[in-house]
C-alpha positions as CSV (number, residue, x, y, z in Angstrom):
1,X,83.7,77.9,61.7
2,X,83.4,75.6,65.1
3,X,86.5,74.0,66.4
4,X,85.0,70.7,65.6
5,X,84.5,71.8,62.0
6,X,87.9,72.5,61.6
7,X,89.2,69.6,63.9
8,X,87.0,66.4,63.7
9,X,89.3,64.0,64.9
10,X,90.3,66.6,67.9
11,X,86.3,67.2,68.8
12,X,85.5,63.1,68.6
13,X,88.7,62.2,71.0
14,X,87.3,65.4,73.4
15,X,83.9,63.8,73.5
16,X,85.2,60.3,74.3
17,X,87.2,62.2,77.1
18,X,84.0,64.0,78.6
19,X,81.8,60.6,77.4
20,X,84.5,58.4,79.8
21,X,84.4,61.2,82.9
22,X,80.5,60.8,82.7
23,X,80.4,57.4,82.2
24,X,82.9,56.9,85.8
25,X,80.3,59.1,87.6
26,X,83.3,62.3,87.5
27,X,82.4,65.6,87.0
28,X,84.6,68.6,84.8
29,X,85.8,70.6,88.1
30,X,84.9,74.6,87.9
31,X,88.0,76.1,86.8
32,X,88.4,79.6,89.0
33,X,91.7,81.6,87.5
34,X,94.4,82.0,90.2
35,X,96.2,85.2,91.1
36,X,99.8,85.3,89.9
37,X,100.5,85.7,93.5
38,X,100.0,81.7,93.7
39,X,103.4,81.1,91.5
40,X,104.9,82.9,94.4
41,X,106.4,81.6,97.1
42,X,104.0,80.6,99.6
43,X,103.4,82.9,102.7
44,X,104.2,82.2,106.4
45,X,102.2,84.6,108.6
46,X,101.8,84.8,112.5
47,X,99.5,87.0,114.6
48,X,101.2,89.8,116.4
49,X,99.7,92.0,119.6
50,X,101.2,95.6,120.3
51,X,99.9,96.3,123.6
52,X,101.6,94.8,126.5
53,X,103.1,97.5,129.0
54,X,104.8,97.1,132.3
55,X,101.1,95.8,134.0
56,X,101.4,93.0,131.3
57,X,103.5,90.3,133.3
58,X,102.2,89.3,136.3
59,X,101.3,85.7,137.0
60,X,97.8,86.8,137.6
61,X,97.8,87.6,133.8
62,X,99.8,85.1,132.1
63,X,100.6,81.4,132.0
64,X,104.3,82.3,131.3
65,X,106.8,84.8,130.9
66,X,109.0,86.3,127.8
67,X,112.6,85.5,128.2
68,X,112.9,89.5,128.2
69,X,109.8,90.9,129.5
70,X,109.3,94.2,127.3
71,X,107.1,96.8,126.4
72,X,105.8,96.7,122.7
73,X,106.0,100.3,122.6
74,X,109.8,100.3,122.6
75,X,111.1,100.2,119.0
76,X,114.4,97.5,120.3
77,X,111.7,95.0,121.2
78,X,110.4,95.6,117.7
79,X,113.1,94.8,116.3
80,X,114.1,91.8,118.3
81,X,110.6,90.4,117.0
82,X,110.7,91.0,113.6
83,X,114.5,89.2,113.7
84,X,113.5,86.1,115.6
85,X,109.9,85.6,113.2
86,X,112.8,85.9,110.1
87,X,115.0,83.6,111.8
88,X,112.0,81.2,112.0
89,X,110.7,81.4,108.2
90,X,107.8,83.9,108.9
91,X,107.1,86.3,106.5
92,X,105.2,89.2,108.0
93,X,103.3,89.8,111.2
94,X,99.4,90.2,111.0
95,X,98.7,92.8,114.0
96,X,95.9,93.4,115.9
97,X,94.6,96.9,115.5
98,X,91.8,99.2,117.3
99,X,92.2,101.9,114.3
100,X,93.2,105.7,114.6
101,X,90.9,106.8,117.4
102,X,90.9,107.2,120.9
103,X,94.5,107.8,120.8
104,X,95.0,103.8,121.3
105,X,98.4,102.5,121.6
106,X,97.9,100.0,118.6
107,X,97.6,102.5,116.3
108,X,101.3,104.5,116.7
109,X,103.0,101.4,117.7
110,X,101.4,100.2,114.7
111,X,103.2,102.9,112.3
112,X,106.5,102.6,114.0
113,X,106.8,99.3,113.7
114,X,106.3,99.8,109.9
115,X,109.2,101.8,110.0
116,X,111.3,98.9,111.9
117,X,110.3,96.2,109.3
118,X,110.8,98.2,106.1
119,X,114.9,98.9,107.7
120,X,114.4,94.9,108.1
121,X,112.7,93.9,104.6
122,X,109.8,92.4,106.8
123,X,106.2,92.9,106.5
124,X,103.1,93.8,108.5
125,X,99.4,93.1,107.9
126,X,96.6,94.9,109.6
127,X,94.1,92.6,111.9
128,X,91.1,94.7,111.9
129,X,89.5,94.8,115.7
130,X,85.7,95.2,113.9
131,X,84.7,95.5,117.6
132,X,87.0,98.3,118.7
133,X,86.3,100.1,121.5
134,X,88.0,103.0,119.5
135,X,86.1,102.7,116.8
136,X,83.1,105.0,117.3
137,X,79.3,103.6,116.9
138,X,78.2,101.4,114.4
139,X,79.0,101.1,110.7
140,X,80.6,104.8,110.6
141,X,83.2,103.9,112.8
142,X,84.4,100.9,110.7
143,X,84.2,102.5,107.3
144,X,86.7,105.3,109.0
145,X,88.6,102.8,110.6
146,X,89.6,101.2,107.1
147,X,90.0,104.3,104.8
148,X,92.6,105.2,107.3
149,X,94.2,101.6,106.9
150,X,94.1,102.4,103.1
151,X,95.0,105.7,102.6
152,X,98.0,105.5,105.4
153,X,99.5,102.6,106.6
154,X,98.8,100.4,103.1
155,X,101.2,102.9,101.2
156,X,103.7,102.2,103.4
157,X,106.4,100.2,101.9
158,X,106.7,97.4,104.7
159,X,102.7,96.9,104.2
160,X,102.2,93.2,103.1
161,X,100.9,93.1,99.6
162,X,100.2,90.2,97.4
163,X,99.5,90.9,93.7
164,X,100.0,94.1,94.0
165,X,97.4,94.9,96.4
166,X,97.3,95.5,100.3
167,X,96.0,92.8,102.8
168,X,93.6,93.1,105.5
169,X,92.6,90.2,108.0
170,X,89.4,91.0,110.0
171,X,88.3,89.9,113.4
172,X,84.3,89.5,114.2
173,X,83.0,90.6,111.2
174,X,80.1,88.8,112.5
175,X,79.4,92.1,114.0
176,X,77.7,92.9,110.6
177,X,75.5,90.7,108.0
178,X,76.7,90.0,104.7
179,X,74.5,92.7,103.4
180,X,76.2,95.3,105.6
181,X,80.0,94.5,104.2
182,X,78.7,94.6,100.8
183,X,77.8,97.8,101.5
184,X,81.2,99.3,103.5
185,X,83.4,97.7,101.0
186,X,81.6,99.4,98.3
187,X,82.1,102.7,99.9
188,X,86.0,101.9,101.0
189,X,87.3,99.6,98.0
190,X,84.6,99.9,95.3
191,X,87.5,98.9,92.8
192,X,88.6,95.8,95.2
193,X,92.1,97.2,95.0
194,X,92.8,95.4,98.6
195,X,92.4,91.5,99.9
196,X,90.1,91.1,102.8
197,X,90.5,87.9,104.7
198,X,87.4,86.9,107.0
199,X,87.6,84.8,109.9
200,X,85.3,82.4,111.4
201,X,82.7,79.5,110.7
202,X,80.6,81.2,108.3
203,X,81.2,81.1,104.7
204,X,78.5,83.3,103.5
205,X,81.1,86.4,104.0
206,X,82.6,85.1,101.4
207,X,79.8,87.0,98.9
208,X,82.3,90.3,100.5
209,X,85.5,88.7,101.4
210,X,88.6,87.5,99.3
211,X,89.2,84.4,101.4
212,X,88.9,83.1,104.9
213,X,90.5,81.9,108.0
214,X,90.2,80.9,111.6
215,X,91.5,82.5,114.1
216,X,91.8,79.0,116.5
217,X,91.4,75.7,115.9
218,X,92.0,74.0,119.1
219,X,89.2,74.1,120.9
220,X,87.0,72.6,124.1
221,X,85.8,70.5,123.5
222,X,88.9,69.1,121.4
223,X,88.2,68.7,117.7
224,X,90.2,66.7,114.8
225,X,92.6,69.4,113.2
226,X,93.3,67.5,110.3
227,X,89.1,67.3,110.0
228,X,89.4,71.0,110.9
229,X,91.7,71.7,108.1
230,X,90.2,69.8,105.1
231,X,86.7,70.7,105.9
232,X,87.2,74.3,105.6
233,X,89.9,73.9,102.3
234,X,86.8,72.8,100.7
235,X,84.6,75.1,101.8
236,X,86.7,77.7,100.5
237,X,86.9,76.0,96.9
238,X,83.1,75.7,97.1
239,X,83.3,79.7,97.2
240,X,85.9,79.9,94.5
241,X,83.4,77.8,92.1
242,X,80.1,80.0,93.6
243,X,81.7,82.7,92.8
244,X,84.2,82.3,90.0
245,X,87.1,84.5,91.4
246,X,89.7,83.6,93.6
247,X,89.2,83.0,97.5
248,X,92.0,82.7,99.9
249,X,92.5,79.6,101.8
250,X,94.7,80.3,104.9
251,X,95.5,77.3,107.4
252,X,96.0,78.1,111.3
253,X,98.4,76.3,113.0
254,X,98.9,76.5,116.8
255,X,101.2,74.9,119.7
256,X,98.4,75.2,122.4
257,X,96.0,77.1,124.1
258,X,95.8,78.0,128.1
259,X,93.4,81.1,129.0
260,X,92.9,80.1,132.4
261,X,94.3,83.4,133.7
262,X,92.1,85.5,132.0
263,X,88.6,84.9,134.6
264,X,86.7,83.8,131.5
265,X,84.0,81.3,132.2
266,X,84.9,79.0,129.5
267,X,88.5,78.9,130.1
268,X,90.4,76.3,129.2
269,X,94.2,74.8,128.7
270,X,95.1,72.6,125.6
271,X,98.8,71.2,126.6
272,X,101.7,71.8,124.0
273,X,103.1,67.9,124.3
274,X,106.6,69.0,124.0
275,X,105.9,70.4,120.5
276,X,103.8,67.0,119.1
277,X,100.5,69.2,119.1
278,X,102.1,72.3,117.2
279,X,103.6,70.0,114.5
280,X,99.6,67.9,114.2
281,X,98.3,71.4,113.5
282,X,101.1,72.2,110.5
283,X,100.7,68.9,109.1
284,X,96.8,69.2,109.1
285,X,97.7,73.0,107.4
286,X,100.2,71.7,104.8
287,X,97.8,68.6,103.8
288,X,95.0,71.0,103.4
289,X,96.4,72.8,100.5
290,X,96.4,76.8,101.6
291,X,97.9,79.7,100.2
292,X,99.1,80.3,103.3
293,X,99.7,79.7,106.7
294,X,99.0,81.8,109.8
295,X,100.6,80.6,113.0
296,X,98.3,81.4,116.2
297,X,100.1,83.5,117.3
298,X,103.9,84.9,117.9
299,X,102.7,86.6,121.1
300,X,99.6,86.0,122.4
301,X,100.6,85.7,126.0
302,X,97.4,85.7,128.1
303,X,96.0,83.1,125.7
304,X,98.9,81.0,126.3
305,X,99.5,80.8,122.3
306,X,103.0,82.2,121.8
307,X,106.1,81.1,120.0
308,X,107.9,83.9,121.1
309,X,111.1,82.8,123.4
310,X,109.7,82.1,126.9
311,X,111.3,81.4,130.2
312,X,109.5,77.4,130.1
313,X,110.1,76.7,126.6
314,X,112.8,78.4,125.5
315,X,113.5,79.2,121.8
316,X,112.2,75.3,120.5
317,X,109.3,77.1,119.0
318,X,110.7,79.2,117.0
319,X,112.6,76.4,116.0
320,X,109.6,73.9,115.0
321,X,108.5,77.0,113.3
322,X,111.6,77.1,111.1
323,X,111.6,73.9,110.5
324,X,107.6,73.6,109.4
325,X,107.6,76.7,107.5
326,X,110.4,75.1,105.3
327,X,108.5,72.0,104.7
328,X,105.5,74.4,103.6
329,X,107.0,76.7,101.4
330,X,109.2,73.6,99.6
331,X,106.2,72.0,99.0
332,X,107.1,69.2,101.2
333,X,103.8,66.7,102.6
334,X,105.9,64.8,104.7
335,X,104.0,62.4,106.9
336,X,104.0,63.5,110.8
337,X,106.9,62.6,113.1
338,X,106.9,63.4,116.6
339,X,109.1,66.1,117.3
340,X,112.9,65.9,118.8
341,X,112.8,66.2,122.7
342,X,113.9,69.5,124.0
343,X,117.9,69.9,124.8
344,X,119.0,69.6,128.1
345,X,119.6,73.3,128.0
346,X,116.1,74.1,127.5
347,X,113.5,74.8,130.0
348,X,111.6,71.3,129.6
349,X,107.8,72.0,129.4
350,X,105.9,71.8,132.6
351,X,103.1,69.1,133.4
352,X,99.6,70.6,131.7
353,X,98.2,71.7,135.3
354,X,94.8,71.5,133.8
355,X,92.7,68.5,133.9
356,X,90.7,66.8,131.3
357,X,87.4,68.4,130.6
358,X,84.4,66.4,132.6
359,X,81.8,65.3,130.1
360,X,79.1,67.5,130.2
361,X,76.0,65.2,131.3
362,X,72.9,64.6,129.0
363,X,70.4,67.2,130.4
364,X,66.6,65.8,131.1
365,X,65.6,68.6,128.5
366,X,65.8,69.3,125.1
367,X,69.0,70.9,124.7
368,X,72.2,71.7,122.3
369,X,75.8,71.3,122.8
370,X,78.1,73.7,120.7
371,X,80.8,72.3,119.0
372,X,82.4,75.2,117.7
373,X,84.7,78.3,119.4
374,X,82.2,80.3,118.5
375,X,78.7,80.6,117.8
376,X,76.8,83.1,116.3
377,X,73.2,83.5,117.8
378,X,71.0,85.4,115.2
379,X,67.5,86.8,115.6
380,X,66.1,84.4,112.7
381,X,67.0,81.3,111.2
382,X,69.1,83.0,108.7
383,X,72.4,83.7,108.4
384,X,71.5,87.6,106.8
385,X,69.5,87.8,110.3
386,X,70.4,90.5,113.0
387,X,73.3,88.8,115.5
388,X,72.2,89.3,119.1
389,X,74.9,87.3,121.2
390,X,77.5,84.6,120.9
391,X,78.2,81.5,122.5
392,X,81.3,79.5,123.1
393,X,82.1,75.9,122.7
394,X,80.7,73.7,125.5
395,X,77.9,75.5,125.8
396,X,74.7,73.6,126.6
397,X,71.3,75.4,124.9
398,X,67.9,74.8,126.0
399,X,66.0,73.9,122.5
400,X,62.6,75.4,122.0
401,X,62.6,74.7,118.5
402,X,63.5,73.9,115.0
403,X,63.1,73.5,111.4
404,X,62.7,70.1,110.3
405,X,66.1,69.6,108.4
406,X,66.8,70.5,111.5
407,X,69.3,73.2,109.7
408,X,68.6,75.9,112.5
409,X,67.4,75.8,115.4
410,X,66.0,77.7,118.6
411,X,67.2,78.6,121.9
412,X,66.5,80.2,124.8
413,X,67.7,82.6,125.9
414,X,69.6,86.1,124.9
415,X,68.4,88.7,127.3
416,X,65.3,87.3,127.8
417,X,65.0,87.0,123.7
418,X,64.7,83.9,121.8
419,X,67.5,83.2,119.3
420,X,68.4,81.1,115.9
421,X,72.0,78.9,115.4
422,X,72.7,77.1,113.0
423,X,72.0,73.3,113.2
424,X,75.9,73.0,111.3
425,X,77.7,73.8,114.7
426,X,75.7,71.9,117.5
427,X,75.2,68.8,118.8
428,X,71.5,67.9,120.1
429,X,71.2,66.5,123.5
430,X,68.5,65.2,126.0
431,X,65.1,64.5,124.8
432,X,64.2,66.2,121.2
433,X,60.9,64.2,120.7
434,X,58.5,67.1,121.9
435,X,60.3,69.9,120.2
436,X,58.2,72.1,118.0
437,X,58.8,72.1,114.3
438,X,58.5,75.1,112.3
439,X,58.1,75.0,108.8
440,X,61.0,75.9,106.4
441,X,59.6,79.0,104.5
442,X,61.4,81.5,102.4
443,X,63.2,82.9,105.4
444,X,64.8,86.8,105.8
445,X,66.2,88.6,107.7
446,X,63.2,91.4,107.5
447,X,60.9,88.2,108.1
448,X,59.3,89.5,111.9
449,X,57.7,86.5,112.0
450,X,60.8,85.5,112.3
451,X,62.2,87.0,115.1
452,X,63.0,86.4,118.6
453,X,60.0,87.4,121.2
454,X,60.5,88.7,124.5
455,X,60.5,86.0,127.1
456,X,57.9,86.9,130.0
């Protein structure tokens, strides 16, 4: 017998419920179950590197210097780390890692580090390099690269699990289509025993992945964190209801960004304002609603992202850490305040030495600007299609073409190849009026048709 059967007054007051939601233009939301991890308390994670040596500091290398320069092979230093990210509310350390080959030094400072935080009851997380020069060619080299990570360093008892089951953040997945992850996982994890965490701009990994993050979020040209922040918490819901199982949200927060000593052609410094822009990034994190937070990064010293004590700044980052990783894990949505200026015994921070980015001008050709960190340049307008390069924010395109929903569009050029990006991430400039438009068709990445032709 139906519930209403049984229950008529019950079933006519549900219907008015449903009839009212209608009636107000609201919809019944997709209900996806949560793990029991989410009554837990919530996580505080921050990026760790394990490769700086006595060639690391240099001013030629980095923008600033620890307040005890170190190597990261040297179990003390380990140590000291793991105290000061537990001093400032941080749960576990996600580290970079070029797996088990080549006799790389991530790899065994990887495992004895393990061995530090276990004596410490702190955890680590593996970031998986997918483009590690260690890794051995293709596919292969990736599928070894994580069975290792499962069948050794995720046993270990300082490995960071939630519900039970082992975490793994990746970096450039992008290497491979969403195709390609379906099948490694299936061949690593075919029970999805682990938690895979992708990173980036595109959302279709999340067909593979158990949730998603982004590695920066302060980028050139500047963007709106708090934008930023909400966009992609939505994104990520979108997934959960696509898919009907639980997807990760993890916020990034940051106190700045300065690359400039690294040679790269898109280099660029974002200033810490005495700790105002680290605390805008946490508030845009907390208001977005994640499961966690990642902080970019405890010691990413060539990219000028650290919140390890430095000789300029002192400890005060690992003290707006503290105090922003309390607010998150109470619950606490307090509205911004700028931060309390640095002590007099603190290093105060130096003048940004970087100007203001110059506008870039509006080319007399058809042209994009990308408004991302990074772009993805595919061989067909689809995001299944073969990557072939990558571009970085700033970056003017010369448009050849594009479909009319003006969803993707083409560019020239990718050694001497035409490529696809996605209309999402770009910002058309110059004259457009003369630019071809190709049909939308049912578009794949086998389409040839498709494909990028050699520029003569």
């Amino acid at each position: 017998m139906s519930t209403c059967r049984r229950n008529s007054s019950w079933c006519g007051r549900a219907w008015l419920v449903v009839s009212l939601l209608v009636a107000i233009g609201l919809t019944w939301p997709a209900l996806v179950p949560r793990p029991s991890s989410a009554q837990s308390p919530r996580l505080v994670l921050a990026f760790y590197y394990n490769w700086f040596d006595e060639n690391t500091w240099t001013p030629a290398k980095v923008p600033d210097f620890p307040t005890q320069p170190y190597v990261s092979r040297d179990p003390g230093v380990m140590d000291r780390h793991i105290a000061q990210a537990q001093a400032a509310g941080i749960d576990a350390f996600v580290v970079s890692w070029y797996g088990p080959g080549g006799g790389n030094q991530t790899e065994g400072n990887f495992a004895a580090m393990l061995d530090v935080a276990a004596a410490r009851g702190f955890k680590l997380a593996l970031d998986v390099e997918v483009t590690s020069p260690f890794a051995g060619g293709g596919t292969a080299g990736t599928v070894e690269m994580l069975r290792h990570a499962l069948a050794t360093h995720a046993n270990h008892p300082a490995y960071l699990r939630v519900d039970g089951k082992p975490v793994f953040f990746f970096w450039r997945q992008q290497r491979y289509g969403v195709s390609t992850w379906q099948g490694i996982r299936d061949q690593v994890d075919p029970g999805r025993s682990s938690i895979w965490i992708a990173e980036g701009i595109d959302m279709s990994y999340q067909a593979v992945f158990d949730g998603h993050h982004l590695y920066s979020v302060t980028w050139n040209p500047p963007s709106d964190v708090f934008y930023t922040a909400s966009k992609f918490s939505r994104w990520v819901q979108a997934e959960r209801e696509r898919y009907g199982s639980y997807r990760y949200w993890v916020a990034t927060v940051m106190p700045g960004y300065n690359d400039l000593r690294t040679g790269r052609g898109n280099a660029f410094a974002r200033g810490r304002e005495d700790g105002a822009y680290y605390a805008q990034t946490w508030q845009a994190a907390i208001a977005s609603n994640p499961d966690w937070v990642i902080v970019t990064s405890f010691n990413e010293w060539p990219e000028g992202t650290y919140i390890e004590p430095s000789q300029t700044y002192g400890d005060r980052y690992l003290g707006l850490t503290a105090e922003w990783a309390g607010r998150f894990k109470s619950g606490e949505g307090a509205a911004y305040q700028p931060p309390t200026p640095a002590v007099a015994s603190q290093p105060a921070a130096p003048r940004d030495p970087t100007p203001a980015p110059t506008a870039v001008p509006t080319p007399s050709f058809a042209a994009l600007r990308v408004e991302t960190a990074m772009l993805n340049l595919r061989s067909a307008p689809s995001t299944e299609s073969a990557l072939i390069g990558q571009t970085t924010a700033g970056s003017v395109l010369r448009t050849l073409a594009k479909l009319p929903d003006e969803s993707w569009w083409q560019v020239c050029c990718v050694d001497r190849q035409r490529a696809w990006v996605s209309g999402q991430w770009v910002q058309p400039i110059g004259p457009a009026d003369a630019l071809l438009q190709v049909p939308n068709v049912d578009l794949t990445a086998a389409s040839s048709e498709w494909r990028g032709v050699t520029m003569e």
